[in-house]
C-alpha positions as CSV (number, residue, x, y, z in Angstrom):
1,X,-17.5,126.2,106.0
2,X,-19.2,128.8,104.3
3,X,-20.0,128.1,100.8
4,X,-18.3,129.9,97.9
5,X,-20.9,130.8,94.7
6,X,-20.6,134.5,93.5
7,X,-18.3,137.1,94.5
8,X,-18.2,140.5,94.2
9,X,-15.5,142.7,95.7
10,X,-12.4,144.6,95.6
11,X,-9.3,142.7,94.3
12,X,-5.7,143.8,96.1
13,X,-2.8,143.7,93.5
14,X,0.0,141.9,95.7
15,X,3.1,143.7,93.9
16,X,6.4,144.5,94.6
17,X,8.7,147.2,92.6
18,X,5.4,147.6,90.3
19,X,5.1,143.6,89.5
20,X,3.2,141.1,90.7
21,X,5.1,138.6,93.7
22,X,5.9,136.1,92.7
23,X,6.8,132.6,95.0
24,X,4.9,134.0,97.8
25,X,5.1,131.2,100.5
26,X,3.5,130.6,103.8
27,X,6.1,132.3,106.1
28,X,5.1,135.5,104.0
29,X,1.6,134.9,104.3
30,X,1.9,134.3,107.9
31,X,5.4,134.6,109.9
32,X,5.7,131.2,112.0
33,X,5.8,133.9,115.3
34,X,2.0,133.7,114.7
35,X,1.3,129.7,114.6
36,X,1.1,129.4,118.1
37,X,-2.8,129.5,118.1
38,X,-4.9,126.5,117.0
39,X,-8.6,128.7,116.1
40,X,-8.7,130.2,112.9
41,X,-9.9,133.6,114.2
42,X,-6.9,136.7,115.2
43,X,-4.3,135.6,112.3
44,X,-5.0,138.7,110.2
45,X,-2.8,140.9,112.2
46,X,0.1,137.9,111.3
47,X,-0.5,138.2,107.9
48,X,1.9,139.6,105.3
49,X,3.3,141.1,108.9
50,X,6.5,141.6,107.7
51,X,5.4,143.2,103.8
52,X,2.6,145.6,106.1
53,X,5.0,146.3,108.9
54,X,8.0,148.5,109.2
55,X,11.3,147.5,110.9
56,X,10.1,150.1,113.7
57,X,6.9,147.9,114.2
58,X,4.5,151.0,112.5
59,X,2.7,150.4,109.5
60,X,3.9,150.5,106.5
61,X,1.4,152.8,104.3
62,X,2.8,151.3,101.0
63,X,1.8,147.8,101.4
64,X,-1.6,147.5,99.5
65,X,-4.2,145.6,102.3
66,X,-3.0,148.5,104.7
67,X,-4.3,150.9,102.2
68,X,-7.8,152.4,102.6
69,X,-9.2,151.4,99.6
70,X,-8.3,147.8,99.7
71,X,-8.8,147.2,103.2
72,X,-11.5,145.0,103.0
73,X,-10.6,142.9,99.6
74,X,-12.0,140.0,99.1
75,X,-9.2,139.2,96.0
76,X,-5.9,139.1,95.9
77,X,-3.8,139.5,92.9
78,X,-0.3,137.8,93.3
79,X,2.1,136.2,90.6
80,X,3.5,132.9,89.9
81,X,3.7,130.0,92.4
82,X,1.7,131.4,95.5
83,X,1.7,129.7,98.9
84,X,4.9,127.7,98.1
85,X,7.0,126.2,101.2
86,X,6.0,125.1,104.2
87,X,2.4,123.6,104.3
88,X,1.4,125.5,107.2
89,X,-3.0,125.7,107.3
90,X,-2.7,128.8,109.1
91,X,-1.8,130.3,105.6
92,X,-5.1,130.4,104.3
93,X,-6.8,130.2,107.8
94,X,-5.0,133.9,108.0
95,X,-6.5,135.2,104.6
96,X,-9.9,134.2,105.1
97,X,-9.7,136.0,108.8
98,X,-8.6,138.8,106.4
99,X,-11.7,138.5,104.3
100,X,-9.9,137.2,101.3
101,X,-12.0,134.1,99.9
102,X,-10.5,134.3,96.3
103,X,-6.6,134.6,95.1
104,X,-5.8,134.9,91.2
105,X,-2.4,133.6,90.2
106,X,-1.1,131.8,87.6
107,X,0.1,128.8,89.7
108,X,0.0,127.9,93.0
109,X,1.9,125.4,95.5
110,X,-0.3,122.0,95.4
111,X,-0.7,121.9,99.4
112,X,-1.5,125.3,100.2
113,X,-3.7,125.1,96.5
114,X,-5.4,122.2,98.1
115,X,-5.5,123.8,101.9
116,X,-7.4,126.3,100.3
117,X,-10.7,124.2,99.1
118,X,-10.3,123.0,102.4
119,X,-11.2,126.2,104.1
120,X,-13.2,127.9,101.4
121,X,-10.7,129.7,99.5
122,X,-11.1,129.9,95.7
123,X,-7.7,129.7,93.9
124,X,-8.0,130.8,90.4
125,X,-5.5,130.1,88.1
126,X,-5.0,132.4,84.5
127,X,-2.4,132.7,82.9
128,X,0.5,135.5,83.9
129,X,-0.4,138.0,81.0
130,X,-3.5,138.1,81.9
131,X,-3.0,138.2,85.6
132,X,-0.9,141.2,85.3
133,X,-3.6,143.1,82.9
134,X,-5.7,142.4,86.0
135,X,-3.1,143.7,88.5
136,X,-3.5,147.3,86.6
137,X,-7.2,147.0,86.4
138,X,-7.4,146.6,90.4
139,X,-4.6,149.4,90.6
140,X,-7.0,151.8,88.9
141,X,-10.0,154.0,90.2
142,X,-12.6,151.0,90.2
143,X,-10.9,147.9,91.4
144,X,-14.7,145.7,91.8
145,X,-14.4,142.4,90.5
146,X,-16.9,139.4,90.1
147,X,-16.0,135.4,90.5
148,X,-19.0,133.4,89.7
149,X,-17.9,130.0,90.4
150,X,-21.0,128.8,89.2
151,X,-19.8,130.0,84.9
152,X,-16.4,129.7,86.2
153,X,-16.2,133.1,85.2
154,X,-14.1,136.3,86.4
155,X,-15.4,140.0,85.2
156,X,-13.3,142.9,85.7
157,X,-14.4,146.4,86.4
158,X,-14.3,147.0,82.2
159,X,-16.8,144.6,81.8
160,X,-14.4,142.0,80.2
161,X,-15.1,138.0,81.4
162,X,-12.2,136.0,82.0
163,X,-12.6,131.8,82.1
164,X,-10.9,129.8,84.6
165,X,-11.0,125.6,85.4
166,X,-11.9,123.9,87.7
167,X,-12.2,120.7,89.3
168,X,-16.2,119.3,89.5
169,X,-15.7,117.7,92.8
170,X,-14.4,120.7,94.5
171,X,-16.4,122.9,92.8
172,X,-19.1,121.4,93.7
173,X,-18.0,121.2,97.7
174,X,-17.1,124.4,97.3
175,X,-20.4,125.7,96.3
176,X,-21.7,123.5,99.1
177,X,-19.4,125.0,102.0
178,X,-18.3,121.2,101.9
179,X,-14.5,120.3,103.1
180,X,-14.0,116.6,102.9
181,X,-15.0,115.0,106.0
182,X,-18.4,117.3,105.3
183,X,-18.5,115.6,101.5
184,X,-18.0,112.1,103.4
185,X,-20.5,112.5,106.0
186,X,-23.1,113.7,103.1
187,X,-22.8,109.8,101.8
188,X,-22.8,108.5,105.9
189,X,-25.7,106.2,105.1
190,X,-23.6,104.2,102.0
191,X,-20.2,103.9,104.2
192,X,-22.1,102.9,107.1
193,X,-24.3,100.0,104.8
194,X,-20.8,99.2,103.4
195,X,-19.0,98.7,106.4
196,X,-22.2,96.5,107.6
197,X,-22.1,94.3,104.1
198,X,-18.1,93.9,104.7
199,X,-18.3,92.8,108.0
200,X,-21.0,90.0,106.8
201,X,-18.7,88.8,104.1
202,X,-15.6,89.2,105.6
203,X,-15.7,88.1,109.2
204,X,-12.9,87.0,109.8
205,X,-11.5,90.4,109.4
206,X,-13.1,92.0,111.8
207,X,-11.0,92.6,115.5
208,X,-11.0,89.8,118.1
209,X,-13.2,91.4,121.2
């Protein structure tokens, strides 16, 4: 997983009728037609298929990722509970293929909110006001943002810093490129010392041979 520390990119206001969606789910992000691979790589032509496609199968030159300018964002901009519904991995597996690696909202479902420190997604929660201020900075001539996960920080293109939370333990895998089975194999030696300890004391527990 590659490790997430500072970035510095174009953020895509995900908006509909001039405000930010709201209760984006996972069939949204990526239309269950596109599940039927198991690598993480290709899903970027699934996703937001039907927001960036017309119902003649062209694209849809409105829809903001298919414009020039925000074709390679690495932030997305969306509103209030994003990624709800199904808890489908392919969802953030589709934005990183993207390039996204950072999504602002002010809430997000807790699997795809977890799914995403699981792939190396930062989800950054602020609250709607301010999340909307944001959507019309990234709407405007310079839409360059910076996320430095290290301050927990978020700068717009005025210069103003926002603060955000986050949890230590995934900020620190995070930082790491660590998903959990890489966080468990860091401490391999302690397990494995455990498991040998247990088995001394506990013998009786272990599996007839």
């Amino acid at each position: 997983m590659t490790p997430f520390q500072t970035l510095t990119g174009t953020a895509a206001p995900l908006l509909e009728k001039g405000k930010l969606m709201s209760n984006v789910d996972t069939d949204m992000i990526i239309p269950k037609q596109f599940l039927k691979t198991t690598t993480r790589t290709g899903l970027s032509k699934g996703l937001f298929h039907e927001l960036k496609t017309r119902a003649d199968g062209s694209e849809n030159p409105d829809f903001v990722l298919n414009k020039p300018a925000y074709a390679k964002a690495g932030i997305l901009i969306a509103g209030e509970n994003f990624g709800c519904g199904s808890s489908r991995e392919h969802a953030p597996w589709a934005l990183l293929d993207q390039g996204i690696t950072c999504v602002i909202a002010p809430s997000f479902a807790d699997i795809f909110h977890n799914n995403c420190y699981k792939n190396g997604i930062l989800p950054v929660r602020l609250p709607m006001d301010v999340c909307e201020q944001l959507a019309a900075l990234a709407g405007g001539a310079n839409h360059v943002f910076t996320v430095d996960l290290a301050t927990q920080t978020l700068t717009t293109p005025d210069g103003v810093t926002h603060a955000f939370d986050v949890d230590p333990g995934r900020k620190s895998n995070l930082m790491a490129g660590l998903d959990e089975i890489g966080a468990s194999l860091k401490v391999a030696g302690e397990i494995s010392e455990f498991e040998h300890k247990r088995r001394l004391m506990t013998p009786w527990l272990e599996p007839a041979i």
